[in-house]
C-alpha positions in Angstrom: 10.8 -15.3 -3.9 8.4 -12.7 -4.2 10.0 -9.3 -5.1 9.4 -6.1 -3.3 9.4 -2.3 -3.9 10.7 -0.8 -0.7 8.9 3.2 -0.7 10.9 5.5 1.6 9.4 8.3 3.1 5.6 8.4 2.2 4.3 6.8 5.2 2.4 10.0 6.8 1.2 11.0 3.2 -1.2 10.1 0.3 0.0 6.7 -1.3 -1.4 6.8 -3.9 -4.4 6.6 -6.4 -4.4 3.0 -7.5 -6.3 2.3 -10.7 -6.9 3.1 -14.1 -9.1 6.2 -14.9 -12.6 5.5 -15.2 -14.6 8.5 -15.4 -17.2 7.7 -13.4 -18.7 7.9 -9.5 -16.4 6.1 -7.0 -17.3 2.4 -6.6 -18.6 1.9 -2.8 -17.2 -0.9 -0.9 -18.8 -3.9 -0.6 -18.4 -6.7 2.4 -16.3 -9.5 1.7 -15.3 -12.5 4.4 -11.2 -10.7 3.7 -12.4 -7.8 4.4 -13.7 -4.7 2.3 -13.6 -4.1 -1.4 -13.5 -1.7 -4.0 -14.0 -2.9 -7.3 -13.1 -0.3 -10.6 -13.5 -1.3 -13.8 -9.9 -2.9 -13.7 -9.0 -3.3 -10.3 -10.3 -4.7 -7.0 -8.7 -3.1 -3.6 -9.5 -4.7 -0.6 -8.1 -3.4 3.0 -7.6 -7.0 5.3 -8.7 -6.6 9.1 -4.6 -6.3 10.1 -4.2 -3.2 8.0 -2.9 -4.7 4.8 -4.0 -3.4 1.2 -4.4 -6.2 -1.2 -5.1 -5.4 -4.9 -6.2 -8.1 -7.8 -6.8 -8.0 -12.0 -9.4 -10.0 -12.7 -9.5 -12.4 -9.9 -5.8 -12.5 -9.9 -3.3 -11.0 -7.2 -0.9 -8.3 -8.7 0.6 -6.4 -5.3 0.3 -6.6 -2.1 0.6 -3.2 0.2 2.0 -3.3 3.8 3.5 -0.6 6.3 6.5 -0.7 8.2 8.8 1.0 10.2 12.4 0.4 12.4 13.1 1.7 15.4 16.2 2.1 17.8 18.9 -0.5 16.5 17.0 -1.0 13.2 14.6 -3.1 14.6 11.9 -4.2 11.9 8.3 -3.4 13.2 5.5 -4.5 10.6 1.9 -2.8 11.3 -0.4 -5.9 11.3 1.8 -7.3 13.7 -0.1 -4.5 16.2 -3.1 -4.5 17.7 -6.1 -3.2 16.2 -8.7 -0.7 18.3 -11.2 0.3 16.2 -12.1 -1.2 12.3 -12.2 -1.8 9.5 -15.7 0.4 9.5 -17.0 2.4 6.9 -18.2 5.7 7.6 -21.3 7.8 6.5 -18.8 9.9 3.8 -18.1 6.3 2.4 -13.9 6.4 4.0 -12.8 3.3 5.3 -11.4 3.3 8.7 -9.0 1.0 10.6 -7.1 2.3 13.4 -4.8 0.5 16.6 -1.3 0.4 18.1 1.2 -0.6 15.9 3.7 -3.2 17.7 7.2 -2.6 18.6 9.2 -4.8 20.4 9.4 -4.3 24.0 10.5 -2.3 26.1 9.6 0.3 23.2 6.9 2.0 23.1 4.0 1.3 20.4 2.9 3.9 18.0 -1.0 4.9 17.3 -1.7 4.8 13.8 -5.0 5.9 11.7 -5.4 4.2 8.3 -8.1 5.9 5.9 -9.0 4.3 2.6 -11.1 7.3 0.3 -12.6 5.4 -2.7 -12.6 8.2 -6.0 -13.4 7.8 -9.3 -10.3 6.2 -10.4 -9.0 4.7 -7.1 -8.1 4.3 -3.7 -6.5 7.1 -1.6 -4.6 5.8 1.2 -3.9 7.8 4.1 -2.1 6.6 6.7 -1.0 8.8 9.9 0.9 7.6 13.0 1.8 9.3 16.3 4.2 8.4 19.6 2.5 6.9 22.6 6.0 7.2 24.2 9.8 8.1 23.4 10.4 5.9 20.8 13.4 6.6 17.9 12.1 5.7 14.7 15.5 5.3 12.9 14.0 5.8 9.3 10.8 7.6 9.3 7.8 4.8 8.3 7.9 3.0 4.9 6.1 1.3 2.8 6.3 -2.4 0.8 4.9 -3.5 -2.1 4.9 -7.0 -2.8 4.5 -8.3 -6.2 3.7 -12.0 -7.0 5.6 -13.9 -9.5 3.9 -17.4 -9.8 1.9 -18.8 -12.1 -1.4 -17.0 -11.2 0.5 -13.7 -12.2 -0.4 -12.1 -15.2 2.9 -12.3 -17.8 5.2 -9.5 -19.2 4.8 -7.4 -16.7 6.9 -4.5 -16.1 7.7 -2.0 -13.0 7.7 2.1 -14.2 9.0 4.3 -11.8 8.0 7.2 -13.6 9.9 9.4 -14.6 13.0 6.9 -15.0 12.7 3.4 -17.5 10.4 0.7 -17.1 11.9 -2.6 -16.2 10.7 -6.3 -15.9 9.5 -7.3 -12.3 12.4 -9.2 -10.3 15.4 -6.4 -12.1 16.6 -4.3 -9.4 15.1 -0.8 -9.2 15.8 2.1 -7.5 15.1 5.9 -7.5 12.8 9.0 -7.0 9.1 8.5 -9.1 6.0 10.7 -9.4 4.3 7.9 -10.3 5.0 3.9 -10.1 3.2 1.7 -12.5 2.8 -1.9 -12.5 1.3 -3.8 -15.1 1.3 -5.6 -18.5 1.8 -2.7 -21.7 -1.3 -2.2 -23.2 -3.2 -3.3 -20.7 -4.8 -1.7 -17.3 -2.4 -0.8 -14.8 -1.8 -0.6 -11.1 -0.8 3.6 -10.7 0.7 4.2 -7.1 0.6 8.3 -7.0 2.2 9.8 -4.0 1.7 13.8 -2.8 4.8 14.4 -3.5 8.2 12.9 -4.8 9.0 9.9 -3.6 11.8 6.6 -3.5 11.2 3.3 -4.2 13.9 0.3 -4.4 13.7 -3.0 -4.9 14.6 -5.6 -2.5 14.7 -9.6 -4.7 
């Protein structure tokens, strides 16, 4: 199984900057039959139609970002599960936009979310804001899951940094606040997730 990082709280905020500094103009996006890409020196982000962020190393899948929420008797909601209104389109200010309702389980109402991918020099930042269409009880605010692949296609040796707290390898249990969460091989480029402000992230194997 696939192991993922479980990120509390930053739902309604900046994600993160994912990439490795390149001091440079932001990359564009460019069409792809999956959906849009960014490509950085290091890293490729690419935003599927159903709202998921997908992010490869050399042609190789290292993370996979999703959104979530529960609701009412913690009932798990996933956002590409919704529907999708308007997107993935990018604007004239070079933002990529998806927007839609994201899909509860009846009787409870849907949300409305807005998902906006800003390409900068050295990443991707990923805004995602949600609102009520109706009185629905989210039951721990909206989270977010990182997925990390552990086949063989994976690149090897491969550690998880929840900085500021120790590194450890991908499928050890991890949990804690982080200003920064790495993923990547040392001394190579590295996946940065860089929320606004302090977040959690724990592991679930």
């Amino acid at each position: 199984m696939n192991p993922a990082m479980i990120l509390p709280g930053v739902g309604l905020l900046m994600l993160g900057v994912m990439g490795v500094c390149q001091g440079a103009t932001a990359p564009a996006w460019r069409d792809d039959p999956g959906g849009p890409v960014w490509q950085g020196r290091h890293l490729a982000v690419q935003l599927d139609p159903r709202g998921r962020i997908l992010m490869r190393q050399d042609g190789r899948a290292v993370a996979e970002l999703a959104f979530f929420h529960w609701h009412d008797a913690w009932v798990y909601e996933r956002l590409e599960r919704g529907t999708v209104t308007a997107g993935p389109a990018l604007g004239a200010d070079g933002v990529l936009r998806l927007s839609g309702q994201w899909g509860t389980t009846p009787p409870a109402p849907a949300l409305s979310y807005d998902l906006e991918l800003r390409p900068e020099a050295d990443g991707v930042e990923v805004v995602l804001t949600a609102g009520k269409t109706g009185d629905l009880r989210l039951t721990a605010g909206l989270l977010a899951v990182l997925t990390l692949p552990r086949d063989a296609s994976a690149p090897a040796g491969r550690l998880v940094h929840a900085d500021p707290g120790p590194a450890m390898p991908i499928g050890r249990a991890l949990s804690g606040h982080f200003r920064r969460l790495w993923v990547g091989t040392p001394g190579e480029a590295a996946l940065c997730l860089t929320p606004r402000r302090l977040a959690t992230a724990r592991t679930r194997l």
